[in-house]
C-alpha positions in Angstrom: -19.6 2.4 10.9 -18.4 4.6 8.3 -17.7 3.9 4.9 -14.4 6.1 3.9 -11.5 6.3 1.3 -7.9 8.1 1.8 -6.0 9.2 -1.0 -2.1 9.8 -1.3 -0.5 12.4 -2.9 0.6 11.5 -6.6 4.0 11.2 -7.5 6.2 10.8 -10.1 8.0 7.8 -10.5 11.8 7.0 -11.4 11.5 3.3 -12.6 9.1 2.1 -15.1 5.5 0.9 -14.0 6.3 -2.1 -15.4 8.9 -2.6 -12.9 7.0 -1.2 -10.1 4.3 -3.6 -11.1 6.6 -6.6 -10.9 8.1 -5.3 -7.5 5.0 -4.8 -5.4 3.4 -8.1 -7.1 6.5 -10.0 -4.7 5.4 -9.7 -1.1 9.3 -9.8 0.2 9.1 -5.5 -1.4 6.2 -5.0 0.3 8.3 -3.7 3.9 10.3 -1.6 1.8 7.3 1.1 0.8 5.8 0.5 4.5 7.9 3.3 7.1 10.7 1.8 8.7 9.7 3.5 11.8 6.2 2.2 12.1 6.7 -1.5 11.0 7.6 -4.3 13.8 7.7 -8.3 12.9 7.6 -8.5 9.1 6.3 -11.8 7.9 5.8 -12.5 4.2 5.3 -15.7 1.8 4.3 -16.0 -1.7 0.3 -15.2 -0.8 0.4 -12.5 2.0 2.4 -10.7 4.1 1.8 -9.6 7.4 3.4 -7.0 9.9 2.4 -4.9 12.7 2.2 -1.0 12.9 2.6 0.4 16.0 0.3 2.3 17.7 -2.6 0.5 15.4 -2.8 -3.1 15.0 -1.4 -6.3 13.4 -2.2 -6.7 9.7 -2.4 -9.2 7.7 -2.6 -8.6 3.7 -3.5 -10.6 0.3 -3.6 -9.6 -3.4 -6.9 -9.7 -4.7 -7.0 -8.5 -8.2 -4.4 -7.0 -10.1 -4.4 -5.0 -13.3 -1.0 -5.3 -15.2 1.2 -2.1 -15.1 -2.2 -0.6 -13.7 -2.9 -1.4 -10.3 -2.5 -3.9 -7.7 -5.5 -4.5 -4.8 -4.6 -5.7 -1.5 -7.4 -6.6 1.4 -6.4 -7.1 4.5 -7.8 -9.9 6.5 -8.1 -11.2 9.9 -8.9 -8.4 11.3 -12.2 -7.8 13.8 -12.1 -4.1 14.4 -10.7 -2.5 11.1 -10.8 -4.0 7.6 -9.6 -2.2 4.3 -8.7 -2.2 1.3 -5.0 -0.9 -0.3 -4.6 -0.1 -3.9 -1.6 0.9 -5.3 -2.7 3.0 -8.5 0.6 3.1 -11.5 -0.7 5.8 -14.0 0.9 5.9 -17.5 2.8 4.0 -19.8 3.8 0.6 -18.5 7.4 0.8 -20.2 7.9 4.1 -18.8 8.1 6.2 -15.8 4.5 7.4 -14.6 2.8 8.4 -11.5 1.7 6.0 -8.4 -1.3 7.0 -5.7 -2.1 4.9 -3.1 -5.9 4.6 -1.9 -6.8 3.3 1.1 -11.1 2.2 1.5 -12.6 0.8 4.7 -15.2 0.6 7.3 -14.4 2.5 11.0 -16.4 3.6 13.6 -16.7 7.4 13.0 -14.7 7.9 16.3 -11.7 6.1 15.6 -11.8 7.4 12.1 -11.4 11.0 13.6 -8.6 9.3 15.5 -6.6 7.5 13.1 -7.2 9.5 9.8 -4.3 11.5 10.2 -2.0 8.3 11.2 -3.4 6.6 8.3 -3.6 10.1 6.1 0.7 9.8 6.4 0.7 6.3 5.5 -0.4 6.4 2.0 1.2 9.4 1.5 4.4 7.5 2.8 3.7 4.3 0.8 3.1 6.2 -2.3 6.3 8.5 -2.2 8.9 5.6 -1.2 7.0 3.8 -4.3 8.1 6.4 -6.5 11.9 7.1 -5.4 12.3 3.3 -6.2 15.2 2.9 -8.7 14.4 -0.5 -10.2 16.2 -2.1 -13.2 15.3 -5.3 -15.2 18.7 -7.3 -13.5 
């Protein structure tokens, strides 16, 4: 196995971290930074959601720590073959507009690494851009 960590670009953000906090902290926003394209059978409650992308595998995911206005860490769980961690990075002031990056850290077999790193490579860099063209307000 080997150990590896993908980061998204950074982008600028148009709503405030604060609110982007609040949003990705409710797992029914969750599909909404996830590409439309990729994402079949959407399942969410107040502790996890859990989808499937196509071409990989189902996925199930859980907060496990957050950081106000700073972060938020998901883990995904359930899963035999690939196991990882999500964090969703909000850099700046939380009553303003910032920056978001999303990292994604796990464990693959170097072979399916090779394989999916690209895959996964344009799904943080999705994640992260369709986090920051999010026009939240406090209503």
């Amino acid at each position: 196995m080997a150990a590896f960590t993908i980061y998204s670009n950074e982008n600028h953000t148009k709503s405030s971290l604060k609110l982007l906090f609040n949003f990705l902290s409710d797992f029914k926003n969750f599909k909404s930074i996830l590409p439309e394209d990729k994402v079949e059978d959407f399942v969410f409650n107040n502790d996890e959601c859990s989808f499937n992308i196509k071409g990989i595998t189902p996925m199930k995911i859980k907060i496990i720590e957050k950081k106000p206005f700073n972060y938020i860490l998901f883990s995904s769980e359930g899963l035999a073959k690939f196991n990882f961690s999500l964090k969703a990075n909000l850099i700046g002031v939380g009553e303003e507009p910032g920056h978001c990056k999303v990292e994604l850290m796990g464990d693959l077999n170097p072979i399916i690494k090779s394989m999916a790193e690209k895959s996964l490579q344009n799904l943080v860099n999705t994640m992260s851009l369709k986090l920051s063209e999010l026009e939240l307000n406090d209503n």
